[in-house]
Structures are given as structure tokens and as C-alpha cells.
C-alpha positions in Angstrom: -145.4 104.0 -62.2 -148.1 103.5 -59.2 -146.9 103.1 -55.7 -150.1 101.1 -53.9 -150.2 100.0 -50.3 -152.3 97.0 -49.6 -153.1 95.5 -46.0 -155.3 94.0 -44.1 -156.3 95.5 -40.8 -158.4 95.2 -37.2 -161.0 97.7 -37.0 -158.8 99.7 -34.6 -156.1 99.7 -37.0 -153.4 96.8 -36.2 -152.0 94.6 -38.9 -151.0 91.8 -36.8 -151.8 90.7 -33.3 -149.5 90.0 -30.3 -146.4 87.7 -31.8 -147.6 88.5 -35.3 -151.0 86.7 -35.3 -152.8 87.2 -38.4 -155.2 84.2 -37.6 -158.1 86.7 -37.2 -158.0 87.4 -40.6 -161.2 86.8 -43.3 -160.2 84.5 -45.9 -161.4 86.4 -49.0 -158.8 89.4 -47.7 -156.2 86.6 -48.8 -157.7 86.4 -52.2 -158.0 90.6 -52.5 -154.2 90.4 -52.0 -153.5 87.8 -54.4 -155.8 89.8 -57.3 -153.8 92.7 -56.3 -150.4 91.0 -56.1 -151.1 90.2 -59.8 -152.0 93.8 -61.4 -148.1 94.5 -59.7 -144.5 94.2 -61.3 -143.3 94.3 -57.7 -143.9 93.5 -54.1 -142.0 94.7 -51.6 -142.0 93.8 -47.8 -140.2 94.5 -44.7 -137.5 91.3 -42.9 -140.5 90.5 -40.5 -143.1 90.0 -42.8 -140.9 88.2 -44.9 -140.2 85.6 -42.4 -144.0 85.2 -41.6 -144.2 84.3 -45.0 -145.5 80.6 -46.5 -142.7 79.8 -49.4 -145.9 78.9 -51.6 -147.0 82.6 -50.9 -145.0 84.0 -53.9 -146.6 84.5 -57.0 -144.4 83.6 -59.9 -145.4 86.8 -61.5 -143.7 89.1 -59.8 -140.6 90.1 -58.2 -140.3 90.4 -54.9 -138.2 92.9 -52.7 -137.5 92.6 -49.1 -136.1 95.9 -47.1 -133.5 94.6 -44.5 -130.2 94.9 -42.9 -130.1 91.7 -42.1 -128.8 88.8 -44.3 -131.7 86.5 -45.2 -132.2 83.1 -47.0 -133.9 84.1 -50.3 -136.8 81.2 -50.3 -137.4 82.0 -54.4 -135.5 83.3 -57.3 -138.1 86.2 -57.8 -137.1 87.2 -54.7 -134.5 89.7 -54.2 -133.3 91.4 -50.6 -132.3 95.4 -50.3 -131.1 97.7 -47.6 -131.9 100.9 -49.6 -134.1 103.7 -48.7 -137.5 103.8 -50.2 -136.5 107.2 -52.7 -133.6 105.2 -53.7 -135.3 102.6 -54.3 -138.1 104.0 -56.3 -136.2 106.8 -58.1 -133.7 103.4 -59.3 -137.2 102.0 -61.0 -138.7 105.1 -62.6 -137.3 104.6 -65.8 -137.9 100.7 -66.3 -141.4 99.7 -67.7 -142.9 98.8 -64.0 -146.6 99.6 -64.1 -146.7 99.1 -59.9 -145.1 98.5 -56.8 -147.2 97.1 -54.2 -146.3 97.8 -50.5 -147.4 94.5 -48.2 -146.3 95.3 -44.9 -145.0 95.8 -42.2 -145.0 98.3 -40.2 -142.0 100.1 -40.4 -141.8 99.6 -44.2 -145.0 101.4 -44.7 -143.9 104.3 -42.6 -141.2 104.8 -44.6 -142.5 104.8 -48.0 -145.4 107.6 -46.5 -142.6 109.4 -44.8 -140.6 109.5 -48.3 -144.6 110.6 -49.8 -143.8 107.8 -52.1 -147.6 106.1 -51.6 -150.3 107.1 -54.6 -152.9 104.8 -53.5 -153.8 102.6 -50.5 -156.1 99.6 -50.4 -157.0 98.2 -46.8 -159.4 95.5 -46.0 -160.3 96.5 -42.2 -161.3 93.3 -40.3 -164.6 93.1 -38.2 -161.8 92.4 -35.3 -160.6 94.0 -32.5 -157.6 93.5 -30.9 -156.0 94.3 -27.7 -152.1 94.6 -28.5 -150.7 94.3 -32.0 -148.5 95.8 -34.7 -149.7 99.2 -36.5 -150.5 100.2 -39.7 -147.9 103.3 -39.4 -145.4 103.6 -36.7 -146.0 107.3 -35.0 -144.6 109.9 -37.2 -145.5 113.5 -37.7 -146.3 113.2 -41.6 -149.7 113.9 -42.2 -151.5 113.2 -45.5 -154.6 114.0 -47.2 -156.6 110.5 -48.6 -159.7 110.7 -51.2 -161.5 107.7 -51.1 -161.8 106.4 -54.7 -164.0 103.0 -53.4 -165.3 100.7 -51.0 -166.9 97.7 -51.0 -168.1 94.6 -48.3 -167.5 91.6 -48.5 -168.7 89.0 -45.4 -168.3 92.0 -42.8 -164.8 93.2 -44.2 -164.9 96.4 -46.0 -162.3 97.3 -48.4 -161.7 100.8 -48.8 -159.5 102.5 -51.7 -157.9 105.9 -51.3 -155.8 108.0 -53.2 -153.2 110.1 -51.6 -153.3 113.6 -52.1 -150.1 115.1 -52.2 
């Protein structure tokens, strides 16, 4: 089983703007997601995320997960909500036949799953965008990590690039 982070991203490394903005954002990047939202078993997302979320933005395919403390309205039946830490969380799939989880933001969540070195590979489409305030990629954290970059590719000014963490 394949952990795989996949986001979007300005060029100086936000995931969102101010108020969670993503209007910046190239339109094929939606349709990289998708393609990779279908090679997955399951998608997890943090609350916030989650809530940005168009109802017709879940893929039938798959089941969704959403990390919270919160209680949430469940907007699909593939969708399913969990307050457990990413190495519970992962450990409780190992054993089930899930080729991979994909990790779609936010913030917070992807922290986590780094922090718990529970990421094998990253995807991220960096925007040609700047912006001034925003949310991160990573929160600050003193993990560090090791990436090889296994491909990139442009597509109308956004360049994909694919790592592999080294652990």
C-alpha cells in the first residue's frame, strides 16, 4: 500500500489564498487530481478542506476519509469521518487490499501524515502564482525529509513535479 500526497500549490508554496481562495488555480491541475483521485482506493482530507468541497467533487470510486474532531454532515455515502491519528489510521488498512491512499489537503493533515513518515510519494502541481498570505503546504515542524524526484512535466505554465520520499 502507497501513501501519495497530491496538491496544488503557488510558486512560493501556499495551497490556498487568504479565506481559502483556490480561484488562482489552472484548470488542468483539477483534471491531474481527478486522474490521480482514480488510481486511489482512498482519499483522505482534513474538516476544512472538506467543507470547501463541491458535493459533485466525490468520485464514486473511492472512499473518502475526513480527519476531524468535529461532527460533520457526511455529503456522500463513500464518505466516512475519523478522529484517529494518521499511524492508526494507516496501520488499521495495511492488511486490506488498498493499493493507495491519497492525501488532498490541508494543511494540518499533511503535516501529520509527514510527521508520522507515513508519505511514500508526493505529486504537486506548483501554480505560476504568487501569493501574498495563504495557507501552507506543511505547518512548521522540525521533521526533515529527503525527496528524489521521480518526474516532472509542464503543462500551460504549471509544472507538476513527482518525488519519492526517502526514508
Amino acid at each position: 500500500m502507497k501513501v501519495v500526497l497530491y496538491l496544488a500549490m503557488s510558486v512560493n508554496g501556499y495551497i490556498a489564498g487568504e479565506n481559502d481562495d483556490v480561484s488562482w488555480l489552472y484548470e488542468g491541475s483539477w483534471e491531474n487530481y481527478l486522474n490521480k483521485i482514480r488510481e486511489s482506493n482512498i482519499v483522505v482530507v482534513g474538516r476544512k478542506t472538506y467543507e470547501l468541497m463541491p458535493k459533485d467533487e466525490f468520485q464514486k470510486e473511492c472512499q473518502y476519509y475526513i480527519f476531524t474532531h468535529s461532527k460533520i454532515d457526511l455529503k456522500a455515502p463513500n464518505i466516512k469521518a475519523t478522529n484517529e491519528d494518521p499511524a492508526t489510521f494507516v496501520k488499521k488498512l495495511k492488511n486490506k487490499n488498498i493499493n493507495q491512499i491519497m492525501i488532498a489537503g490541508g494543511s494540518q493533515l499533511n503535516t501529520a501524515f509527514l510527521k508520522a513518515n507515513f508519505i511514500d510519494e508526493i505529486y504537486l502541481d506548483i501554480e505560476p502564482y504568487l501569493l501574498g498570505k495563504g495557507i501552507p503546504l506543511f505547518q512548521p515542524i522540525d521533521t526533515e525529509c529527503e525527496l528524489k524526484l521521480l518526474s516532472k512535466k509542464v503543462e500551460n505554465s504549471t509544472i507538476q513535479l513527482h518525488y519519492k520520499v526517502i526514508k
